[in-house]
C-alpha positions in Angstrom: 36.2 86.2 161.9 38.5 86.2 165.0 38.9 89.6 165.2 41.5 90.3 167.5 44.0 88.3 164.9 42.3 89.6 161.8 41.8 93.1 162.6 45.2 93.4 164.5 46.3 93.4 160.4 43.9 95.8 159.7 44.5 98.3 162.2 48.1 98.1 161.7 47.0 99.7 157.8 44.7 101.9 159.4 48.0 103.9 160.8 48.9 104.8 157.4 49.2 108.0 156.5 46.8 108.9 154.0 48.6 111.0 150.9 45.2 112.3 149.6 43.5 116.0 149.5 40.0 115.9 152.2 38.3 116.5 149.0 39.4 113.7 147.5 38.9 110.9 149.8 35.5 109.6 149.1 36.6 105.9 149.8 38.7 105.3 153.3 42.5 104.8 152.8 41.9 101.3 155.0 39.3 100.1 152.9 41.8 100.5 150.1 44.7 99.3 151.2 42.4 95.6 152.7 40.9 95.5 149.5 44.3 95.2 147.4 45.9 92.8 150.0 42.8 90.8 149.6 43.3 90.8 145.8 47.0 89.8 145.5 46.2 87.2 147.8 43.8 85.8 145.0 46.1 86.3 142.4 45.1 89.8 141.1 47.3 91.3 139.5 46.6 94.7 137.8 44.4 97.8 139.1 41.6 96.6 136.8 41.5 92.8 138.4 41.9 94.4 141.6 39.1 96.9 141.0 36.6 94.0 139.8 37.9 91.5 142.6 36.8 94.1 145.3 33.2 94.6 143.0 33.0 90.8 142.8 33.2 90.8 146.8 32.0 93.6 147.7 29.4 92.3 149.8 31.5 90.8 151.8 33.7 93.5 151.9 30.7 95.3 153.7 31.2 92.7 156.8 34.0 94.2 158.0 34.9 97.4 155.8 33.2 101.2 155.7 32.7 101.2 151.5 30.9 104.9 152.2 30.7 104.8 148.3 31.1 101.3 147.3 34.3 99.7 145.8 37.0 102.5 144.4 37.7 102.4 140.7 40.8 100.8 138.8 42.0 104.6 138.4 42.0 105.3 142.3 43.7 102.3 143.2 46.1 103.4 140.9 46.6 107.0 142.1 46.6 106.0 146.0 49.7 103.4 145.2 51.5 106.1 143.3 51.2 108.0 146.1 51.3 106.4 149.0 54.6 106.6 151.0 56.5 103.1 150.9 58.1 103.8 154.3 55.1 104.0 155.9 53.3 101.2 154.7 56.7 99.1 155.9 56.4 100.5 159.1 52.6 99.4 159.4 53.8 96.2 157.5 56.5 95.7 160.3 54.3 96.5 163.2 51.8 93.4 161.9 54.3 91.0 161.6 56.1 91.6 165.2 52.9 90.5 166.6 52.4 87.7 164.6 56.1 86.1 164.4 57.1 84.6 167.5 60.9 84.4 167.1 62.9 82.1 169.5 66.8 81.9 170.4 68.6 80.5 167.7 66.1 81.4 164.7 67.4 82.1 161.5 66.8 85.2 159.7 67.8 85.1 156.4 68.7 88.4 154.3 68.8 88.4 150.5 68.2 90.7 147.9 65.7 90.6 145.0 65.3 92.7 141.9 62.0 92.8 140.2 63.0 92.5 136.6 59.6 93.9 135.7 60.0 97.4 137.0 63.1 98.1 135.0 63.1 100.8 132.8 63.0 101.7 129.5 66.6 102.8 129.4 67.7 99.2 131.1 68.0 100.8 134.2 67.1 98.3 137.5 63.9 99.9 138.1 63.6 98.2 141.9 65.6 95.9 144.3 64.7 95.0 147.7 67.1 93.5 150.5 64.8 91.4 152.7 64.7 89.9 155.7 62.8 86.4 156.2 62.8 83.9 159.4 63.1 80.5 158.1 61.6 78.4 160.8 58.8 80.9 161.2 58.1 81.1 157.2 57.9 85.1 157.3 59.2 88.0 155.5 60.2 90.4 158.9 60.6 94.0 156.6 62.4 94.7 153.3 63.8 97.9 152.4 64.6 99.2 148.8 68.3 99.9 148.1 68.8 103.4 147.0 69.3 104.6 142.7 73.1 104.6 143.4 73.6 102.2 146.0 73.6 98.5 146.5 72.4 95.9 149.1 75.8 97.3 151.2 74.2 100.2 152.6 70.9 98.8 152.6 71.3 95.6 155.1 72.8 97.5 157.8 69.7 99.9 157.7 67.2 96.6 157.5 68.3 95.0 160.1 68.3 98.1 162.8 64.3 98.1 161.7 64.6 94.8 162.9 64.5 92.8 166.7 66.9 90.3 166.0 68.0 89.6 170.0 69.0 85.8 170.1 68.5 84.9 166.3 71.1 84.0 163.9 71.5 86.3 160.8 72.6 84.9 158.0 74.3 86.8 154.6 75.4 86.4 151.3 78.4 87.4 150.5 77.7 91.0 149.4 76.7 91.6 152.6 79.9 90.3 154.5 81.2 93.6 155.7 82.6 94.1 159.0 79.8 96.9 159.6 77.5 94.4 159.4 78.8 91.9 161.5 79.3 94.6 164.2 75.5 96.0 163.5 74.4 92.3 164.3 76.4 92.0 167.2 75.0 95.0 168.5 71.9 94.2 168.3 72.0 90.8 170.2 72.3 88.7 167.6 75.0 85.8 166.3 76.0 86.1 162.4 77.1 83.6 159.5 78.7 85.6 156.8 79.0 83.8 153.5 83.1 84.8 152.1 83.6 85.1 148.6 86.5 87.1 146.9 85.1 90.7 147.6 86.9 90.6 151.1 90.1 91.1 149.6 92.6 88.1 151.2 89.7 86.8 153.6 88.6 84.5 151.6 91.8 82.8 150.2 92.9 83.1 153.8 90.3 81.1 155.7 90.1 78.6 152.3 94.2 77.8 152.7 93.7 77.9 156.5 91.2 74.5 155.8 93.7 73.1 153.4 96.3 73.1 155.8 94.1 72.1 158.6 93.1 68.7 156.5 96.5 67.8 155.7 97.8 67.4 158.9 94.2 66.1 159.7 93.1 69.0 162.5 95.6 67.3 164.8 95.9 69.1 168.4 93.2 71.6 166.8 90.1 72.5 168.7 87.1 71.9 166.0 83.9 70.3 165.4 82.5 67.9 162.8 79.2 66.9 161.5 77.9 65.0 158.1 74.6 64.6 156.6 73.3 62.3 153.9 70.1 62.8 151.3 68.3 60.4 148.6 65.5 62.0 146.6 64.5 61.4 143.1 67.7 59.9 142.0 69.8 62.4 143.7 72.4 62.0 146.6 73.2 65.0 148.1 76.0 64.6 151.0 77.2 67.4 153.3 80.1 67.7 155.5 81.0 70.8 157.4 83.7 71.9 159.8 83.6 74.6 162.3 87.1 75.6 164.5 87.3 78.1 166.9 90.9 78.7 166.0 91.0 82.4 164.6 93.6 83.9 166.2 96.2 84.0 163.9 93.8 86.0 162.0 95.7 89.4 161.5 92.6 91.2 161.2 90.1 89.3 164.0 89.9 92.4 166.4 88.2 94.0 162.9 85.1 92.2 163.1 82.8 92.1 165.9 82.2 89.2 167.8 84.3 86.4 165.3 84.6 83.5 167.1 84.8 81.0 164.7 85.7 79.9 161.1 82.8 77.4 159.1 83.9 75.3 155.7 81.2 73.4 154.1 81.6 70.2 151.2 78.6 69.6 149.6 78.8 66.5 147.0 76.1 65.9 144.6 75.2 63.0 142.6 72.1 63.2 140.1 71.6 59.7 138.4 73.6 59.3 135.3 75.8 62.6 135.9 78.8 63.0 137.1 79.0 63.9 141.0 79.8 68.0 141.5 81.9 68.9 144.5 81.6 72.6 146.3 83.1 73.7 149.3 81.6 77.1 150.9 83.7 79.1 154.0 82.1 81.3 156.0 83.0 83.6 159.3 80.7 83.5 162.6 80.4 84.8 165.9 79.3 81.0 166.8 80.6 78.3 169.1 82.3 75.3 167.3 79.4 73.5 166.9 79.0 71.8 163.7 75.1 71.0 162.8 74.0 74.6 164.9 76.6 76.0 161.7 75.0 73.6 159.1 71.7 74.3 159.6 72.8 77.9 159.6 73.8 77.6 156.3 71.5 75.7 154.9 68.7 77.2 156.3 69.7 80.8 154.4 68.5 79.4 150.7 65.4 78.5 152.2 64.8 82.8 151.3 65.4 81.1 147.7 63.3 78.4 147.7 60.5 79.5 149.8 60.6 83.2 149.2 62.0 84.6 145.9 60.9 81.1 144.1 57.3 81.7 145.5 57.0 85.6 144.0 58.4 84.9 140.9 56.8 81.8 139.9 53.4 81.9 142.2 53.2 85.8 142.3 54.8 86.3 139.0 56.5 89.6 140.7 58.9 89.5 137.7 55.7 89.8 135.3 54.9 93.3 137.0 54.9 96.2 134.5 54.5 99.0 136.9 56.9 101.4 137.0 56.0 105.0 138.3 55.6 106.8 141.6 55.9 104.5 144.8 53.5 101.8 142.9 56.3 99.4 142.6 57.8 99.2 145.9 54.1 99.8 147.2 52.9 96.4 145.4 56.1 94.3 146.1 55.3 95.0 150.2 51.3 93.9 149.3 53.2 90.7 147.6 55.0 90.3 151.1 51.5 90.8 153.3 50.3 87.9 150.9 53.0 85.6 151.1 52.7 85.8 154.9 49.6 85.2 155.3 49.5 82.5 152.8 52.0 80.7 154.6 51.1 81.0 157.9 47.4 79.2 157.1 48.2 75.6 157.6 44.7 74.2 157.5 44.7 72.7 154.0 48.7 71.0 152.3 48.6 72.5 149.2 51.2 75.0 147.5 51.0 78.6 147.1 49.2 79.0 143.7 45.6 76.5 144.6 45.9 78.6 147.9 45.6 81.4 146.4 42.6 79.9 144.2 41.0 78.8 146.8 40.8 82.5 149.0 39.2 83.4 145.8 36.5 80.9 145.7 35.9 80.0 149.1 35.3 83.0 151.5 35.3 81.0 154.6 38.9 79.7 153.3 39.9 83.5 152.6 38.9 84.2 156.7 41.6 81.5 157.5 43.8 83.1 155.9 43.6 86.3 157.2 43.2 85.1 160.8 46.8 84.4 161.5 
């Protein structure tokens, strides 16, 4: 094992705060916390599989782990997770992942939130949701942070992203988060923003939409703009995007409002699928970017890659929606394990398969599972 790669994970859980009484700690709080990453990377997915994954390896798990009294019980796994505090475990989460990402100007960080469906309560009450950041061209999850019980992803983004070191990327949010707090929390931090609009910005919205109309009619003449198209054929399907960016936002009442504007973004997207009729979609969006078509583009398309390669992958790989557990600080415990998976699973490159016979291959072939933990 390369062990200033591997370990670098490890020791970054060994600054975890342990949450136990002295006389209770007959197993180290690392050896724990290793252990369970271990297991949701092999597709365990209660306390008991977790328990008889780390039995199953155990010796192993003696290479490079204490085990004073062999592998902890179903019932202490339990009880640590309950227990341990989620904030720290992000933090030592966090730490990892700053020295294994290597973000470069222009990136695109991608924030999105994410309920578990699984941790909701009895009563029907969203049990936990999580506002996430993830670098697309890098293929990592940078932090998440829970929203709070009677909040939303509003007050929740501008606190993820300060955890964050975002100097020179491009952040990208959904509409829920286009607020002009966040723009300016971006901007603050060295970073360039594309803010999905919807109507939740009051007249923003229709504004920038009728602002396009008008601009295609007289066909952007003596305007300052920028124009890109791209075409796709897969499987039947034609997918054809055209996007226009224009630096022309100062008749915008309420520019000086929002940090660093510098440019309005409208995107056409045209779909055919073979023996349906073709769907039409236009998108606007407000960015402190240059007029410069594909950088916008790619901006925008690169934010549902946090769909596709990220939400997709723990609900149908991870089955994260499938996740009874409810109480204590189990829930948003085992969702930042799900994250320390994901990461790892898609930084090993050494075999082209997909997430799930990764996963089933860590679990049968040690030497594999060292790859993958040697990011």
């Amino acid at each position: 094992m390369s062990e200033t790669v591997a370990l670098s994970l490890f020791d970054s859980l060994s600054q975890v705060p342990d949450p136990r009484l002295d006389r209770t700690k007959l197993h180290q709080l690392v050896d724990i916390l290793v252990i369970a990453v271990c297991a949701t990377i092999c597709a365990a997915e209660t306390w008991e599989e977790v328990a008889e994954f780390g039995q199953a390896k155990e010796s192993w798990f003696r290479k490079f782990l204490a085990l004073p009294n062999g592998v902890p019980s179903h019932d202490t796994f339990r009880r640590v997770f309950l227990r341990i505090n989620p904030r720290k475990l992000q933090e030592a989460f966090m730490v990892w992942v700053r020295g294994v990402a290597e973000l470069t100007g222009g990136e695109v960080v991608a924030i999105d939130g994410k309920a578990a469906r699984g941790a909701r309560t009895p009563a029907g009450k969203e049990g936990l949701r999580l506002v996430s950041a993830w670098a697309c061209e890098q293929r990592l999850v940078l932090g998440q942070l829970k929203t709070g019980e009677k909040s939303n992803e509003i007050t929740a983004i501008p606190a993820l992203l300060e955890l964050l070191e975002l100097k020179g990327c491009i952040v990208t949010v959904d509409a829920m988060g286009c607020r002009r707090e966040v723009a300016a929390q971006i901007i603050s931090q060295g970073a360039d923003y594309v803010l999905s609009l919807k109507g939740n910005q009051g007249l923003l919205h229709e504004e920038v939409a009728e602002y396009f109309a008008w601009a295609e009619r007289i066909d952007f003449k003596d305007l300052e703009y920028d124009y890109c198209a791209t075409l796709e054929k897969d499987h039947g399907r034609i997918e054809g995007r055209r996007c226009w960016v224009t630096e022309d936002t100062d008749w915008f009442t309420e520019k000086a409002e929002w940090a660093g504007l510098r440019s309005f973004i409208m995107v056409e997207a045209e779909r055919e699928v073979l023996g349906q009729a073709a769907s039409v979609e236009r998108r606007y969006f407000i960015s402190s970017l240059p007029a410069d078509a594909t950088q916008a583009l790619r901006a925008v398309r690169s934010h549902w890659q946090v769909e596709n390669a990220l939400d997709w992958v723990l609900d149908v790989a991870f089955r994260e929606d499938g996740c009874r557990t409810r109480t204590g600080h189990a829930p948003e415990n085992l969702a930042t394990l799900r994250h320390m998976a994901v990461n790892l699973l898609k930084q090993e490159r050494s075999c082209k398969l997909g997430i799930k016979s990764k996963r089933l291959k860590a679990g049968w072939d040690e030497s594999y599972m060292l790859k993958v933990l040697n990011i």
